[in-house]
N, C-alpha and C positions, 0 to 999 in steps of 0.2 A: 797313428798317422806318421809319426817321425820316423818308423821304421823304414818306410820306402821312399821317404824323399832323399834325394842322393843329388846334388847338385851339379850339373856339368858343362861347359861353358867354355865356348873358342873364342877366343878376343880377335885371334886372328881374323878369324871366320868375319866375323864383326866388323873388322877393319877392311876387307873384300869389298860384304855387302855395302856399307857405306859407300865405299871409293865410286863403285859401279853406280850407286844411287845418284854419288855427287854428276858423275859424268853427264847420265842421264838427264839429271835435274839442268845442268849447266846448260848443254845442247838446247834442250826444252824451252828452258830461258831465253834464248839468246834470238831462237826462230819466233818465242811469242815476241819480244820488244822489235824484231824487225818487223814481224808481223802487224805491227797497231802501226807503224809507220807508214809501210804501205796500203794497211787501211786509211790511214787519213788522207793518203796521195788519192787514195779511189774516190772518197766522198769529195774532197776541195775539186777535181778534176768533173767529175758528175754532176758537181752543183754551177760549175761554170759553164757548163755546155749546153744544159738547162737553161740557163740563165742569156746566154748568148741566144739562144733560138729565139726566147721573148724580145731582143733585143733587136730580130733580123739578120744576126748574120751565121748566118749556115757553116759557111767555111772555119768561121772561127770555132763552132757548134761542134763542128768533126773533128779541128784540131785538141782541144778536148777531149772528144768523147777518144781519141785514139789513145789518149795517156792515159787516160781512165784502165781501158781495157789491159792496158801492155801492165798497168800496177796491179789490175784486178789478178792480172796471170801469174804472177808473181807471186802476191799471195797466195793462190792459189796453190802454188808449187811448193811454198815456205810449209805452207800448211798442211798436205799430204800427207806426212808420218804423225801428223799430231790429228787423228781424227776428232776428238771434245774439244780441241781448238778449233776446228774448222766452223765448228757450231756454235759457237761463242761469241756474246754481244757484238764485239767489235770487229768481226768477220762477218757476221749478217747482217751488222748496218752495210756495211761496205759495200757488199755484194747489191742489197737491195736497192742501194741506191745504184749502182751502176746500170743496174736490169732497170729502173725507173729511166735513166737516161737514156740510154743505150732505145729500150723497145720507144720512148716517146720520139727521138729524132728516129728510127725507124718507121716507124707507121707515120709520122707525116710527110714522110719523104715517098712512102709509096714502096717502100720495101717490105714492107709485112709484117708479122708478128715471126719472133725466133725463139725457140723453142728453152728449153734450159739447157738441153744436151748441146745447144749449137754455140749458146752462150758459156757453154763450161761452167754452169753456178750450181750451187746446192738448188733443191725444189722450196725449199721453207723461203729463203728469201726472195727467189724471185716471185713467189706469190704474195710475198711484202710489197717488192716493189712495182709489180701489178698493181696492187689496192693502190701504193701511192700516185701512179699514173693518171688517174681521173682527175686528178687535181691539173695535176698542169694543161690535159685535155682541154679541163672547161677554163684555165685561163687564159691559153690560144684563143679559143672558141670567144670567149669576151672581145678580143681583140678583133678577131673576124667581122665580126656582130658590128664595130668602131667603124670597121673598112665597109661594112655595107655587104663581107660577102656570106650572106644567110645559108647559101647554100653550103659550105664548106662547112661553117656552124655546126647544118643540123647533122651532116656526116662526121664531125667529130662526137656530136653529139650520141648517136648512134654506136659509136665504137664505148662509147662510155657506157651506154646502157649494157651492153653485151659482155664488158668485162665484171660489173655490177652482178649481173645476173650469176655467173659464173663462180665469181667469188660468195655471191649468196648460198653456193648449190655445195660448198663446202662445210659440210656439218660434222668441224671437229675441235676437239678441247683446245683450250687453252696453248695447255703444255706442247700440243703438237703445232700448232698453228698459232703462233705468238703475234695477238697484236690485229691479225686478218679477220675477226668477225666485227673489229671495231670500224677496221679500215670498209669495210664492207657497210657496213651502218652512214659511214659518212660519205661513200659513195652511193648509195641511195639516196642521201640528202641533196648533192650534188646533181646528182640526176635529173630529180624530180627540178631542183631550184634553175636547173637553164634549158627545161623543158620549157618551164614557164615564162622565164627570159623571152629564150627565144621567139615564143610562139606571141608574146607581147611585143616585141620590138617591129619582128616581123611585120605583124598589122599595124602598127602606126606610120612603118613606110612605107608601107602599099598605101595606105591612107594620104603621108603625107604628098606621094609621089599621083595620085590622085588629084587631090587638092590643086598643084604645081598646073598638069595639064588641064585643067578648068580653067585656071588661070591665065593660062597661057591662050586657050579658044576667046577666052572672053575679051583680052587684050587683042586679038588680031583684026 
C-alpha cells in the first residue's frame, strides 16, 4: 500500500476554492436575511387586509393587499438565483398567505379567481393558500348570515365547496404537497359545518319572518 501513496496538495488551490466559497456563501446570506424580511412584510401586509375586509373596509383592504404584493415581488426577485431558497419555509409561508389574501378580496369583489402564473407565485403555495381561503370564506359567510344576507351566504358557500372538492382531487405525498391534505380535511369540515348553519339559520328566518306576518294580519 505505501508504495503508491504519494501525497500532493495545492494550498493555494485551496485558498481559491474557499475565497469563491466565501463569496458565494456571503451573497447567499445576505439575499436569504433580506429575504425573511420581506417575507415577514408579505404575511404582516396579508394579514391586515384580511383583517380589514372582516372589518368593512375595502379601501383599506387594497391598501394592503398592494404592499403585500409590491413585497411579494421583491422577494420573489431576491429569491430567483437561490432556487431551494425559493421553496423554503419562509418563502412559502409568505407566498401562501399572500395568494390567501390576495384570491379572497378577489373573489368577493367579483374579480375572479387568478391563476399562479398571473400571481407570479410558486404552485405548492398557492395551493396552500387555497386550502387556507375556506376559512375566511365561511367567516365572511357567518357575518352575512348576522346581516340577514343568505343569499350571498350560500354563494360563498358554494365557492368553498368547489375549492374543497378540488383540493380533495389532489392525491399526492406529503413531501410534494406540504401541509394541503390536511388543509383539505379541514375544509371538508368547514364545509359540511355551514352547509348546516346555513341551511338552519335559513329556516328559522323564514319561520321567524312568517310568524312577524301572522302577526301583523292578526293585529290589523
Amino acid at each position: 500500500m505505501a508504495g503508491w501513496v504519494n501525497p500532493s496538495f495545492d494550498r493555494e488551490k485551496l485558498r481559491s476554492v474557499i475565497d469563491s466559497a466565501e463569496r458565494v456563501l456571503s451573497e447567499r446570506d445576505k439575499a436569504r436575511e433580506e429575504a425573511i424580511r420581506l417575507a415577514r412584510d408579505v404575511v404582516r401586509y396579508s394579514g391586515w387586509a384580511v383583517t380589514a375586509v372582516h372589518k368593512g373596509s375595502l379601501e383599506e383592504a387594497e391598501g394592503h393587499l398592494a404592499r403585500a404584493e409590491e413585497a411579494a415581488g421583491m422577494l420573489r426577485s431576491i429569491l430567483e438565483p437561490y432556487p431551494d431558497l425559493m421553496t423554503a419555509g419562509f418563502a412559502n409561508n409568505a407566498f401562501s398567505e399572500y395568494v390567501e389574501a390576495r384570491l379572497f378580496i378577489d373573489i368577493i369583489t367579483g374579480r375572479g379567481l387568478s391563476s399562479p402564473d398571473e400571481l407570479r407565485v410558486p404552485i405548492v403555495p398557492y395551493i396552500q393558500g387555497l386550502g387556507d381561503l375556506v376559512g375566511e370564506l365561511r367567516r365572511l359567510s357567518l357575518e352575512l348570515v348576522r346581516r340577514g344576507e343568505f343569499r350571498k351566504a350560500w354563494s360563498l358557500l358554494d365557492i368553498m365547496e368547489a375549492i374543497y372538492l378540488e383540493l380533495r382531487s389532489l392525491d399526492y405525498p406529503e413531501a410534494l404537497l406540504p401541509g394541503v391534505r390536511h388543509k383539505a380535511d379541514v375544509a371538508r369540515r368547514l364545509v359540511d359545518d355551514t352547509k348546516a348553519m346555513l341551511a338552519d339559520l335559513e329556516s328559522r328566518s323564514q319561520l321567524e319572518y312568517r310568524l312577524k306576518e301572522v302577526l301583523k294580519r292578526l293585529e290589523a
